[in-house]
C-alpha positions in Angstrom: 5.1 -10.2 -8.7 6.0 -6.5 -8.4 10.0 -6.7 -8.8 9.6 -5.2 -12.6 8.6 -1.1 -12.2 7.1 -0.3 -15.7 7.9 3.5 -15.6 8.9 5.8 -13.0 6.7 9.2 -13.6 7.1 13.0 -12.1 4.2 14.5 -10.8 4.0 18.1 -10.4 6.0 19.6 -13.4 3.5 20.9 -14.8 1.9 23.4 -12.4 -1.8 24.0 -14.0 -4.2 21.8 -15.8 -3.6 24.6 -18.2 -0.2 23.2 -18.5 -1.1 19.4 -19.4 -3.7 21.1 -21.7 -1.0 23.0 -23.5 1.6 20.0 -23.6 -1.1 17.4 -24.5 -2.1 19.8 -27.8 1.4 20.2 -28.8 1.6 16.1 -29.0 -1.9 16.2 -30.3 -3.5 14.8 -27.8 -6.9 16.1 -25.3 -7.1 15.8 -22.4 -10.1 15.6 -19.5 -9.7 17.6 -16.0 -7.4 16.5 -13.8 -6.3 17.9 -10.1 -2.6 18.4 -10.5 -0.1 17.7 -7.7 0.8 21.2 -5.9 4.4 19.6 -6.1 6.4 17.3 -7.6 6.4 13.5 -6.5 7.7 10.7 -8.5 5.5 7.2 -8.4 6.7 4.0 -9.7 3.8 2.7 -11.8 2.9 -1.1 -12.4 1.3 -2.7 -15.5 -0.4 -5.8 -14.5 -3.4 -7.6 -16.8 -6.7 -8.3 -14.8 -4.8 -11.8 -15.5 -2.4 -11.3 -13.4 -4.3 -9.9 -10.8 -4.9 -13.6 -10.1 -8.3 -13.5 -12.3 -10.0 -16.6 -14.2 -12.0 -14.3 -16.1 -13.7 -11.1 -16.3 -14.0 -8.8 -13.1 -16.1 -6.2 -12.5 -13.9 -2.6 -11.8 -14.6 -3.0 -7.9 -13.1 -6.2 -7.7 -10.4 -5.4 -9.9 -9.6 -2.3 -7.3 -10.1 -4.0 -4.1 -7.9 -7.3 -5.5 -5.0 -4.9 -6.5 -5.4 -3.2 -2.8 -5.3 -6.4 -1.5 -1.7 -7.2 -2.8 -0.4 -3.6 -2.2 -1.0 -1.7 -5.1 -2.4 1.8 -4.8 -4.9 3.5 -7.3 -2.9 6.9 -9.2 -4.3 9.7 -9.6 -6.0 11.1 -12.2 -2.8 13.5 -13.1 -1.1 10.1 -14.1 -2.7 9.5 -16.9 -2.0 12.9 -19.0 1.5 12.5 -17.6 2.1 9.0 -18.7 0.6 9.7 -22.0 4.1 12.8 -22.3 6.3 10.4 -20.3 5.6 7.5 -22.9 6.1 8.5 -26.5 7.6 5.5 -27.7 4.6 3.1 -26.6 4.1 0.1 -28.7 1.2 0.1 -31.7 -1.4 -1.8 -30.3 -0.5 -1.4 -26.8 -3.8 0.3 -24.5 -2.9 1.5 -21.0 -6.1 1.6 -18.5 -5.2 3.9 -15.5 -6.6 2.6 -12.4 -8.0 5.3 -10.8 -11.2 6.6 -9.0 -13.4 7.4 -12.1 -14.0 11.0 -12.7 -17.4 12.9 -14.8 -16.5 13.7 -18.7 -17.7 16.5 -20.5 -21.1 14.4 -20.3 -21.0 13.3 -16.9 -20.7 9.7 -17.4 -17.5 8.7 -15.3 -14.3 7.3 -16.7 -10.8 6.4 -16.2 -7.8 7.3 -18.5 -6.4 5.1 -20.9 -3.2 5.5 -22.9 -3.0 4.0 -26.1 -1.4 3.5 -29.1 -4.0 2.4 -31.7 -3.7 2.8 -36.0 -4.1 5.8 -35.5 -1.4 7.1 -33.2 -1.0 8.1 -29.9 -4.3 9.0 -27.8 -5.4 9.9 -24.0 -8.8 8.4 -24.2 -11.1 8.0 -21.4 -13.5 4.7 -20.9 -16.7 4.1 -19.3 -15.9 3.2 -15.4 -18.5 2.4 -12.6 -17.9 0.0 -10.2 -20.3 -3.0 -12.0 -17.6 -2.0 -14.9 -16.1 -5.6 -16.4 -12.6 -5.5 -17.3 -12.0 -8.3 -19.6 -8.8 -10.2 -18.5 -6.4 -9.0 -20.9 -6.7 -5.1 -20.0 -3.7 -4.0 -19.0 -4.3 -1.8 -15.6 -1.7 1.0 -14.3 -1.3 1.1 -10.4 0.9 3.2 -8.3 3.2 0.8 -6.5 4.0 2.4 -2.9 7.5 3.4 -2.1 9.0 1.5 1.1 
């Protein structure tokens, strides 16, 4: 199930949220605050559909997580998903990214996870709505760190 590594991603190279901030204006996008990595570590990242977690139908976020745990997968964190939005420039139109990760407050302290998309309107870092009673539908796409052996 996990023999195909989506992307391969450096953490670390940028050294300051300032950084990202700075890199994600010059491609136009905005981003939310992150922790940065204090060095840099690469992560193979996974793109799986709550489908292919082994769902029927909609999961709640929780489930999603624990499921994903279950089978190996780790949760990234939250620097992934500014640094997949610069590591992926050619991503597909249509194609949306959720980055599984512990949800973190926006600017108005609701919590949510990253997504990178690719909508009619270009490339974006967006953030959605994520608590754990969160339901996924089954064709979100999820990112998940896959562990190095």
């Amino acid at each position: 199930m996990f023999n195909t590594i989506f992307k391969t991603i450096t953490l670390g190279v940028r050294k300051s949220i300032k950084a990202y901030h700075k890199a994600l204006i010059e491609d136009n996008f905005l981003p939310n605050a992150v922790r940065v990595s204090p060095r840099q570590i690469q992560l193979d990242l996974v793109a799986l559909s709550v489908t292919e977690l082994g769902f029927k139908k909609d999961a709640r976020l929780d489930r999603v997580y624990a499921k994903a745990k279950k089978l190996g997968l780790d949760l990234c964190p939250a620097e992934v998903g500014p640094a997949l939005r610069l590591a992926y420039p050619r991503q597909p139109i249509g194609d949306w990214l959720r980055i599984a990760m512990e949800p973190i407050p926006d600017w108005d302290g609701a919590f949510k996870v990253f997504e990178v998309a690719h909508d009619g309107n270009g490339r974006r870092l967006r953030s959605d709505h994520a608590t754990p009673s969160t339901i996924w539908t089954l064709d979100v796409r999820c990112i998940f760190v896959l562990p190095r052996k």
